[in-house]
N, C-alpha and C positions, 0 to 999 in steps of 0.2 A: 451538601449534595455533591455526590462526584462528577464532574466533566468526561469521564472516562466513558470510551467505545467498548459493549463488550456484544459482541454476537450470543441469541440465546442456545438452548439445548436443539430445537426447533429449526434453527436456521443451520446451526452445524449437520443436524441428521438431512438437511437437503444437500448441504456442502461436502461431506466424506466420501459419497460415490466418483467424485472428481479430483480425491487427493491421490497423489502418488504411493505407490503400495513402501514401505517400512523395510528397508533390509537392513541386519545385523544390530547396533542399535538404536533404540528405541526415541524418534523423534520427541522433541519438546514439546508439552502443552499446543497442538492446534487452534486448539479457540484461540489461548495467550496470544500465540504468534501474530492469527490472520486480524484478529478485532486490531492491536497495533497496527500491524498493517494498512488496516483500513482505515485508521484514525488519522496516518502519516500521509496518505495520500487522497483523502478527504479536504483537510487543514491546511496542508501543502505546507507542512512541517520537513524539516533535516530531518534526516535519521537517526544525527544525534539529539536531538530534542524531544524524543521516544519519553514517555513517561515511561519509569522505573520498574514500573507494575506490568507490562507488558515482555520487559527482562532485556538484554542487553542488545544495542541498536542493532550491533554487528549480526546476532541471529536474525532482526526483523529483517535486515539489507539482506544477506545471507540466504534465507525464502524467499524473499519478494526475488530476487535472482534468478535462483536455479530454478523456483515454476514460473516465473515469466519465461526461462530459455525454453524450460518444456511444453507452455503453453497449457500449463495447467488452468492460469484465470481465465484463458481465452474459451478453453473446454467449459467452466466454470460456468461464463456470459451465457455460451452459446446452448449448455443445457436447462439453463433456468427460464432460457425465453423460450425454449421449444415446450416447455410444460403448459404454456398458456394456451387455452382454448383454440381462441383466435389467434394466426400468426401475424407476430408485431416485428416490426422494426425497431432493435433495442441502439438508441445514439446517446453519446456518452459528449456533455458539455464539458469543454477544456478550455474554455476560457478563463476560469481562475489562474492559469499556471502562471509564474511568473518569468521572464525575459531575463534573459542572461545579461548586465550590463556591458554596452560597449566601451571598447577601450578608449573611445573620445568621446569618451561622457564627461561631462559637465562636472561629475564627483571627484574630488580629489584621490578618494580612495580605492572608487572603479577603476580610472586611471589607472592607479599603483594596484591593482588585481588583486586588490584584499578580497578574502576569501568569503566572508560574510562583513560588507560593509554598512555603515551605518545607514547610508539615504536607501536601503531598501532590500 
């Protein structure tokens, strides 16, 4: 069984009226894209940690970018809660994220600013 995120036919035909319109050539696979996307930021994976299947990290960093500058997810949020009957308060838990180590941390290797160090 795969571990892989994939959004269906279903959730994309809610999601396309909020993508950005296509000039000159023709964008990569959106489902590909956004399901990675969603899988990187779920997980609280690197970018480079992207499974394979989802295509190269630099495209997922690459959109997750340019529609976060344009505010595409934010349009995204705020049109899928307006569809609800009743109007809710859509809040988004971040406390998964994790803390950037300080440089007088207790790890040898925080210390020395390795880039991804072992204690975490």
């Amino acid at each position: 069984m795969s571990n892989l995120f994939w959004l269906t036919e279903a959730q994309m035909a809610r999601l396309r009226p909020f993508f950005p319109k296509s000039y000159g050539v023709p964008r990569i696979d959106d489902r590909r894209v956004l399901s990675g996307i969603i899988l990187i930021n779920r997980n609280g994976l690197w970018w480079p940690d992207a499974p394979k299947e989802y295509g190269p990290p630099k495209t997922l960093y690459n959109r997750w970018k340019r529609w976060g500058d344009m505010g595409v997810f934010a349009r995204m949020m705020e049109g899928l809660a307006s569809e609800a009957a009743v109007p809710k308060m859509v809040m988004i838990d971040a406390t998964y994220l994790k803390a950037q180590p300080l440089p007088g941390s207790t790890c040898k290797a925080c210390a020395r600013g390795a880039r991804r160090p072992a204690c975490g």
